[in-house]
N, CA, C and O atoms as a Tinker XYZ file with bonds, in Angstrom:
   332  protein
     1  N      0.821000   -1.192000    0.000000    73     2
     2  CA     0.000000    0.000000    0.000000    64     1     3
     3  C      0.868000    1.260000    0.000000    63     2     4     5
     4  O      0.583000    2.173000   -0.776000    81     3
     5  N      2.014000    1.367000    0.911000    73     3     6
     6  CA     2.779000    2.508000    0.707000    64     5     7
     7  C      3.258000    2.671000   -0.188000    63     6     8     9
     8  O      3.364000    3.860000   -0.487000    81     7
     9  N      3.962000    1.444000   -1.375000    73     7    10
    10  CA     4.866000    1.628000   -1.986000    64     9    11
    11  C      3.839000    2.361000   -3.498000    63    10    12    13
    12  O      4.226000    3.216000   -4.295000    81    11
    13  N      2.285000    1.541000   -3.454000    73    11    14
    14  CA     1.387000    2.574000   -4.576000    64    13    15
    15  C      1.438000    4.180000   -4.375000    63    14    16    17
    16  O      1.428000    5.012000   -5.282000    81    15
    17  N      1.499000    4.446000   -2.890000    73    15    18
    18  CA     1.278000    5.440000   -2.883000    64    17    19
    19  C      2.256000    6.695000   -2.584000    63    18    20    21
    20  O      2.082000    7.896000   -2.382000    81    19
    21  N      3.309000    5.873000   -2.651000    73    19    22
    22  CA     4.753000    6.533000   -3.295000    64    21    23
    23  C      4.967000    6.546000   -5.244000    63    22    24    25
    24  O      5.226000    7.623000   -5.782000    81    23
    25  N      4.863000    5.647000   -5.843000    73    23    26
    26  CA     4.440000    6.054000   -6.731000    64    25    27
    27  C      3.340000    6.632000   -7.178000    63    26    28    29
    28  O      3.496000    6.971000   -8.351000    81    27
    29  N      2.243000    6.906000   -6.738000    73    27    30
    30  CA     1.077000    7.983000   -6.958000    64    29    31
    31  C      1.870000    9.303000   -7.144000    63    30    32    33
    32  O      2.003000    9.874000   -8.227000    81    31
    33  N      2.381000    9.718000   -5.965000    73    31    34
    34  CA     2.959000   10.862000   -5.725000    64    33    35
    35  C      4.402000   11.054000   -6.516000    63    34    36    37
    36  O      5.089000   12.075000   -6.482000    81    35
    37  N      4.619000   10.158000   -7.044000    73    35    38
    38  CA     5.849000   10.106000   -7.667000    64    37    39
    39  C      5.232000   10.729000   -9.640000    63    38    40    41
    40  O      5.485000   11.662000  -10.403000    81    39
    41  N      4.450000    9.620000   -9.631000    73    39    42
    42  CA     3.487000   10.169000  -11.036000    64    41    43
    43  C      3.055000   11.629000  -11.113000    63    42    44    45
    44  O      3.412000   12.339000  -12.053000    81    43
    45  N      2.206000   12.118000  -10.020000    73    43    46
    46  CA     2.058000   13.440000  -10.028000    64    45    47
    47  C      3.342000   14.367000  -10.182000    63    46    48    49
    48  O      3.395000   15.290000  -10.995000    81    47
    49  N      3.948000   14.164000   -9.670000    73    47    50
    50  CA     5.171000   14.889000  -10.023000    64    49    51
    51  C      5.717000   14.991000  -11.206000    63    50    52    53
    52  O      6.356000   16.009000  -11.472000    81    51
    53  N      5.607000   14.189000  -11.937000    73    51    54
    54  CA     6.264000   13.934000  -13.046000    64    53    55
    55  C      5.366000   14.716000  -13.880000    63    54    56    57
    56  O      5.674000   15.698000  -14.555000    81    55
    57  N      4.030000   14.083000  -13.743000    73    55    58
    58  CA     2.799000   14.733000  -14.932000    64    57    59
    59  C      3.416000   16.652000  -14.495000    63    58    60    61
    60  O      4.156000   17.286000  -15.246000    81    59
    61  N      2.997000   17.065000  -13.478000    73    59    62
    62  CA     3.143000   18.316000  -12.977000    64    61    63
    63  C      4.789000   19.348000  -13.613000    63    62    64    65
    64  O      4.970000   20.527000  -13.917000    81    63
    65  N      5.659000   18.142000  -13.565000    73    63    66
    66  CA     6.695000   18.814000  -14.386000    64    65    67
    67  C      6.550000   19.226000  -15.846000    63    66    68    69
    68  O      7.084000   20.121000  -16.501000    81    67
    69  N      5.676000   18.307000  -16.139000    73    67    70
    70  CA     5.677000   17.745000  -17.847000    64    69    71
    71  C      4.982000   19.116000  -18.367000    63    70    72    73
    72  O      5.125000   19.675000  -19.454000    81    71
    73  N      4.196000   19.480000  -17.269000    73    71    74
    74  CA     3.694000   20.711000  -18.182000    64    73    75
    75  C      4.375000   22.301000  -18.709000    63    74    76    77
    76  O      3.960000   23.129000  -19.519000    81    75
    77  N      5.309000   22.268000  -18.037000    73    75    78
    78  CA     6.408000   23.286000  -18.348000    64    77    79
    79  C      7.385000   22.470000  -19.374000    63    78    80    81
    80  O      7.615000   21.263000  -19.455000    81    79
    81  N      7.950000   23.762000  -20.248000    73    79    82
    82  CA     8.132000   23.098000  -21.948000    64    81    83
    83  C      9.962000   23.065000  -20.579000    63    82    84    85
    84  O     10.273000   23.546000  -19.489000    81    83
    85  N     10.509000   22.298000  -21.505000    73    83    86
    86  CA    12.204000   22.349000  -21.156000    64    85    87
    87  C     12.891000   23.279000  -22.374000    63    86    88    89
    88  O     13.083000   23.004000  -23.558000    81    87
    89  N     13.180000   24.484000  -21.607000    73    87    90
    90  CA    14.014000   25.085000  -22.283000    64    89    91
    91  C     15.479000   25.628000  -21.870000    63    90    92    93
    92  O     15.960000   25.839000  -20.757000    81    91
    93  N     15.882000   25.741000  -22.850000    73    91    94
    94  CA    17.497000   25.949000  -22.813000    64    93    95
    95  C     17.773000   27.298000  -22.289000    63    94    96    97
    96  O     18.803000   27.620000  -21.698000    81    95
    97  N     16.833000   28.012000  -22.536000    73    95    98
    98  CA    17.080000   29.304000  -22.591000    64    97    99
    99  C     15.344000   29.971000  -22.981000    63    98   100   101
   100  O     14.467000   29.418000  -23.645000    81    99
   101  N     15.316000   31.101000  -22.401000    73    99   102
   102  CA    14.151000   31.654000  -22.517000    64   101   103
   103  C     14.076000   32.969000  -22.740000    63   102   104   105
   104  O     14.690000   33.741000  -22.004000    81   103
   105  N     13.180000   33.501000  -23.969000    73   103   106
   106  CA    13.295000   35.308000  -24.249000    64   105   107
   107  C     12.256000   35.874000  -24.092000    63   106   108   109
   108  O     11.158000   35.420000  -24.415000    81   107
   109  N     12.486000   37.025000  -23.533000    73   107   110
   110  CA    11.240000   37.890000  -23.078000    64   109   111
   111  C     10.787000   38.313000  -24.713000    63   110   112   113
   112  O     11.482000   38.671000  -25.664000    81   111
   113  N      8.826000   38.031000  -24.530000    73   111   114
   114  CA     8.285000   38.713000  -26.062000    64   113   115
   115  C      7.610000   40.057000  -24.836000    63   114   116   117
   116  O      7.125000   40.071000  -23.705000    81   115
   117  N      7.947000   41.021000  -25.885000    73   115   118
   118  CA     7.331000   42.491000  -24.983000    64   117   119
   119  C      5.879000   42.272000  -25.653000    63   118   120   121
   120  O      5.249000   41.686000  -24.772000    81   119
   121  N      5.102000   42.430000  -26.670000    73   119   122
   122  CA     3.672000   41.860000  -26.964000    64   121   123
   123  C      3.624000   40.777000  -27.416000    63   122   124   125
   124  O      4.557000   40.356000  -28.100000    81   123
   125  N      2.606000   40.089000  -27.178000    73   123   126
   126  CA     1.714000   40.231000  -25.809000    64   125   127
   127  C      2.562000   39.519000  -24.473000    63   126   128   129
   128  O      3.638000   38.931000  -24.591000    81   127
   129  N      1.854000   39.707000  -23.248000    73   127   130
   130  CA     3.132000   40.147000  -22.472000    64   129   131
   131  C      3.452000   38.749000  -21.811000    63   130   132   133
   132  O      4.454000   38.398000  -21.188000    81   131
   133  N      2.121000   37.945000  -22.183000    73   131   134
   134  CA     2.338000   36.458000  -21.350000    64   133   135
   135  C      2.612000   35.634000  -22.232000    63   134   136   137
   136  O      2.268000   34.473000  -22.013000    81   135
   137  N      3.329000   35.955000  -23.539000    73   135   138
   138  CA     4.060000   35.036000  -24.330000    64   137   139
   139  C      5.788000   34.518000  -23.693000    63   138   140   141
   140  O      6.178000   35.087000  -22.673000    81   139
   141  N      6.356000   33.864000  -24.102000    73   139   142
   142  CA     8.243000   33.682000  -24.266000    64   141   143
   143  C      8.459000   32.929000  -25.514000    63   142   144   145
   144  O      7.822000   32.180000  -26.254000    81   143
   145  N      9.537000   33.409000  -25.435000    73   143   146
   146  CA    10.034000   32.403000  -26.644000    64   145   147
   147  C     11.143000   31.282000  -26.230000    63   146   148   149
   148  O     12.006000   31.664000  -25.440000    81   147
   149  N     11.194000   30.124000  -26.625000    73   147   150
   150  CA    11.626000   28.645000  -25.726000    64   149   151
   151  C     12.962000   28.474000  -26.467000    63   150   152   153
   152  O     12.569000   27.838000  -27.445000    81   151
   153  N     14.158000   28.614000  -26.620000    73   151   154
   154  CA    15.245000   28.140000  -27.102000    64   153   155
   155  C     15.152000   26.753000  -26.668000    63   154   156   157
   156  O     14.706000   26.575000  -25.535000    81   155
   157  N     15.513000   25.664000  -27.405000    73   155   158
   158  CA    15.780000   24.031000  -27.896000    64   157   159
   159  C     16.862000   23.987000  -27.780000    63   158   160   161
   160  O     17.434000   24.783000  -28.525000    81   159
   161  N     17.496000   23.410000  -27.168000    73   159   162
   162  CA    19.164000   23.355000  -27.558000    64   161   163
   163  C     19.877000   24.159000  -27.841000    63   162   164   165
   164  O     19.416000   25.292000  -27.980000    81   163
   165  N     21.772000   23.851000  -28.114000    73   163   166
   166  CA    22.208000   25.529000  -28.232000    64   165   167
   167  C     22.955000   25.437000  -29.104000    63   166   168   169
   168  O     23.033000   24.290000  -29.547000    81   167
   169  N     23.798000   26.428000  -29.751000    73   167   170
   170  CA    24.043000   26.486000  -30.677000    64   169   171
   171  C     25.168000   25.748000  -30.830000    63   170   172   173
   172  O     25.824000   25.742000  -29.788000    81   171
   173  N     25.714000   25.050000  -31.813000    73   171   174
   174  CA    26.878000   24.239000  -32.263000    64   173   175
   175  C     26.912000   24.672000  -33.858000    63   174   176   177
   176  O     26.056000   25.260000  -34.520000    81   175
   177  N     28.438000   24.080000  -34.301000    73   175   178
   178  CA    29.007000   24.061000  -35.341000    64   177   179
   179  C     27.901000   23.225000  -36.566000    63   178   180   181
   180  O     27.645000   23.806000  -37.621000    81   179
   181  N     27.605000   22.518000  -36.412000    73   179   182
   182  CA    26.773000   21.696000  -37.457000    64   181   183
   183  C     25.245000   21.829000  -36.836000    63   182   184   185
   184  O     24.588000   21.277000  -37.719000    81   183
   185  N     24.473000   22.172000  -36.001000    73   183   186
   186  CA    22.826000   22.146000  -35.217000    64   185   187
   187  C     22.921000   23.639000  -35.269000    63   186   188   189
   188  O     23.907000   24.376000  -35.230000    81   187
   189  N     21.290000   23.963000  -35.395000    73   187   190
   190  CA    21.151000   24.902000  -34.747000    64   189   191
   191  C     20.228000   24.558000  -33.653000    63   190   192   193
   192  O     19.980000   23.357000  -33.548000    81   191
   193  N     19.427000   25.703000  -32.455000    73   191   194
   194  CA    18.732000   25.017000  -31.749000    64   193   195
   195  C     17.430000   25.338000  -32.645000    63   194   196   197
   196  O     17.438000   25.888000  -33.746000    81   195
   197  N     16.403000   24.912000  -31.987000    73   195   198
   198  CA    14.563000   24.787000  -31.877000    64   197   199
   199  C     14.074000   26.036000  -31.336000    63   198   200   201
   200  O     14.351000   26.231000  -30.153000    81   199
   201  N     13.346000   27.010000  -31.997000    73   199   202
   202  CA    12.293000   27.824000  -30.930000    64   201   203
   203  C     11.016000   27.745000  -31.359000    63   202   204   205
   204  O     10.549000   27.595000  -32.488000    81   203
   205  N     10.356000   27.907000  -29.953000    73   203   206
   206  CA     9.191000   27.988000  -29.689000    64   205   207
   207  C      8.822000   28.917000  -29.264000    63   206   208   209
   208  O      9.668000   29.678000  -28.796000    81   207
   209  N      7.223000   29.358000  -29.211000    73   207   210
   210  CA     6.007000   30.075000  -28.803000    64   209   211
   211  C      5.729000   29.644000  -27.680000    63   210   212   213
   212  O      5.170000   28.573000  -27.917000    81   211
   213  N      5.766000   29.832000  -26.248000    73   211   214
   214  CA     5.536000   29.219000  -25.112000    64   213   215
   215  C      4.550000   30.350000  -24.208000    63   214   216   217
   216  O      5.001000   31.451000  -23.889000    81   215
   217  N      3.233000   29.934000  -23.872000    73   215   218
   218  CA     2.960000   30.729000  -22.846000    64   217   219
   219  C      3.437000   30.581000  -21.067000    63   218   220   221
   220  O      3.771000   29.679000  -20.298000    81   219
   221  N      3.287000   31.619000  -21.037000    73   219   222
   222  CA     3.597000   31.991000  -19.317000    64   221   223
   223  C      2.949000   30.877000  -18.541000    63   222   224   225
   224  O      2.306000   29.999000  -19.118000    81   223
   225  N      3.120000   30.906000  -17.173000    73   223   226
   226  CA     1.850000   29.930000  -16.430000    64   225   227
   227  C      1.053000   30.938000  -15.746000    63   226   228   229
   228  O      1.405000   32.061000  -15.385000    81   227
   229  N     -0.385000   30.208000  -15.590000    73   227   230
   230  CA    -1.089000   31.053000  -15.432000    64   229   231
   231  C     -1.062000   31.779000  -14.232000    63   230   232   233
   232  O     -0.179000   31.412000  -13.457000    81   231
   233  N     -1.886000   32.847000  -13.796000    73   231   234
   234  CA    -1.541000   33.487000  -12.486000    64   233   235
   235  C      0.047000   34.069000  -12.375000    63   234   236   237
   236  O      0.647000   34.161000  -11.304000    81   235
   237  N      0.680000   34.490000  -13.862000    73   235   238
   238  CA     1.947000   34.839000  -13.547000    64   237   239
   239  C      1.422000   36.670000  -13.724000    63   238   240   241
   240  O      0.626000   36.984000  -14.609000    81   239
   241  N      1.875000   37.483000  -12.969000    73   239   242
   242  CA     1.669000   38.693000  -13.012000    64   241   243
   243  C      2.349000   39.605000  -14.538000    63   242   244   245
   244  O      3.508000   39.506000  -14.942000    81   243
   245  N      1.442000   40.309000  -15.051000    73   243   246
   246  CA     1.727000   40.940000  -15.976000    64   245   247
   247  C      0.918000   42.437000  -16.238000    63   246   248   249
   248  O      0.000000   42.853000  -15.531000    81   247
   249  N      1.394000   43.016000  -17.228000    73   247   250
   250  CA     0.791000   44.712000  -17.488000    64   249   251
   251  C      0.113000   44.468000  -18.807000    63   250   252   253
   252  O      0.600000   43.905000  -19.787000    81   251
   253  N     -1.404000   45.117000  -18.639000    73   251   254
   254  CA    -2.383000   45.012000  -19.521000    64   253   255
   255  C     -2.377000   46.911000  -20.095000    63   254   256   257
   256  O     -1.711000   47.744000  -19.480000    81   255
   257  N     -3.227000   47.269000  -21.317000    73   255   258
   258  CA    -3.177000   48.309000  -22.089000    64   257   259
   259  C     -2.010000   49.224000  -22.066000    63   258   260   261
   260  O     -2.063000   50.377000  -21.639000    81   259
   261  N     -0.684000   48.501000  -22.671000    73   259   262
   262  CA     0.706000   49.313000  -22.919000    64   261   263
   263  C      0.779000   49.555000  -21.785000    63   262   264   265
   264  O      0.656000   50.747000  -21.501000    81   263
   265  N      0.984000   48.668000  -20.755000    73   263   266
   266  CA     1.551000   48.888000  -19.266000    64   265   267
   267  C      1.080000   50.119000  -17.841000    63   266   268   269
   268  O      1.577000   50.606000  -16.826000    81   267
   269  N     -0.392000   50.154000  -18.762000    73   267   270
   270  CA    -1.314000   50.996000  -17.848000    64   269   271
   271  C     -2.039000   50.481000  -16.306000    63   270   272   273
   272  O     -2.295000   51.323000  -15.445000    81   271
   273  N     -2.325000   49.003000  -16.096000    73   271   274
   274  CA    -3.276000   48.457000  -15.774000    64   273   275
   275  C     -2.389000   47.385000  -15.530000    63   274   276   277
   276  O     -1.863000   46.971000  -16.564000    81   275
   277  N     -2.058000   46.811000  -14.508000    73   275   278
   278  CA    -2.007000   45.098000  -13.254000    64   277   279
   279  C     -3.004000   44.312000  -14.277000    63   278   280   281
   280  O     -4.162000   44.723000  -14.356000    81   279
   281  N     -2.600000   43.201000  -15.059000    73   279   282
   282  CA    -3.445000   41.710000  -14.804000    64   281   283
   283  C     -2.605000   40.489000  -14.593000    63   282   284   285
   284  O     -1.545000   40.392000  -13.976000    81   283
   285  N     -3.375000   39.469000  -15.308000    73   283   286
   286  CA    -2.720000   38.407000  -14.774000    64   285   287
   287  C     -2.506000   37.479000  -16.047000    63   286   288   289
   288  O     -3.214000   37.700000  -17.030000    81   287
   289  N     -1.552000   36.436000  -16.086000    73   287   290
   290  CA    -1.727000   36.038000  -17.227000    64   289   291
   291  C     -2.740000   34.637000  -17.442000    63   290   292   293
   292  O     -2.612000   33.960000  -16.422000    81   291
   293  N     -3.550000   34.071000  -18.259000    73   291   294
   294  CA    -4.656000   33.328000  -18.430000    64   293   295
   295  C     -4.505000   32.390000  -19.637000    63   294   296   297
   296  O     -4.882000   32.887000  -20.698000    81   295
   297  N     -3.982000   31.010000  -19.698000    73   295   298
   298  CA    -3.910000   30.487000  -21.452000    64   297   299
   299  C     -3.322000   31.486000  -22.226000    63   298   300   301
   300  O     -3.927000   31.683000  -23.280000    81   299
   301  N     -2.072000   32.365000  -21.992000    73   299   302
   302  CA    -1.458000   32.637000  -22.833000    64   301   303
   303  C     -1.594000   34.194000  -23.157000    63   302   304   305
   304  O     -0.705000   34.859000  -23.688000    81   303
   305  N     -2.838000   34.673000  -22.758000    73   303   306
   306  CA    -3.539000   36.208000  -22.559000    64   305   307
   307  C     -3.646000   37.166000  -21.212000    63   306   308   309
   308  O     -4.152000   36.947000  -20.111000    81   307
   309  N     -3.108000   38.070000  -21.636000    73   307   310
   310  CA    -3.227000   38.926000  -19.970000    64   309   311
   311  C     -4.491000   39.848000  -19.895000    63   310   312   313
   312  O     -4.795000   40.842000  -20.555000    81   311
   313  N     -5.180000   39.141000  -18.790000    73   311   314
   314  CA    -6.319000   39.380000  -18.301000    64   313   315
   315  C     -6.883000   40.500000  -16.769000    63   314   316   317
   316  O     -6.097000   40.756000  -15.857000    81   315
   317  N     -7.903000   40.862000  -16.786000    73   315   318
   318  CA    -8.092000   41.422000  -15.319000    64   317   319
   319  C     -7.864000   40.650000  -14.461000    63   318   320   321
   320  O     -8.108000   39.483000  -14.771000    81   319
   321  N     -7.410000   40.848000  -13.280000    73   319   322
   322  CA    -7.212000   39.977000  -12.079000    64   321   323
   323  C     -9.214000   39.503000  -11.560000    63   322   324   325
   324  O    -10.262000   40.125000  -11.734000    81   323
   325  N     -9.009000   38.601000  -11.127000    73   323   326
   326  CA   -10.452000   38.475000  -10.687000    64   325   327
   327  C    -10.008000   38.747000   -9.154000    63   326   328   329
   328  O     -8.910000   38.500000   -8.654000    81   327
   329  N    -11.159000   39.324000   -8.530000    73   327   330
   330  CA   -10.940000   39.924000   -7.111000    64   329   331
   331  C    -10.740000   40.406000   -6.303000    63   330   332
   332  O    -11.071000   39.944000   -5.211000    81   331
């Protein structure tokens, strides 16, 4: 029974990591504000790396109408804070 429920908690963890992309490196996009961009690997003589479009996680704090206005970020969009 313990040992399921060491792996339970072991699974969650894993799923819970899985949702953040692995990046090498990460660049601020100034619009829109809860975007990044994901560097893949790095640069070498014969590779280049991979980029990606990555949103923020949610509830990460950000500036809504050209940095007038506090929201939050939501699936990728910065939103009003609720509350």
């Amino acid at each position: 029974m313990r040992f399921s429920c060491i792996l339970g908690l072991l699974a969650m963890c894993l799923i819970a990591k899985a949702d953040e992309p692995e990046c090498t490196r990460k660049w601020p996009v100034l619009w829109p504000p809860c975007l990044f961009i994901c560097q893949h690997g790095s640069w070498g003589r014969h590779s280049w790396p991979r980029f990606t479009l990555e949103h923020k996680p949610n509830g990460t704090s950000c500036r809504r109408h050209l940095g007038l206005s506090h929201g939050v970020c939501l699936n990728g969009r910065c939103v009003k804070p609720v509350g």
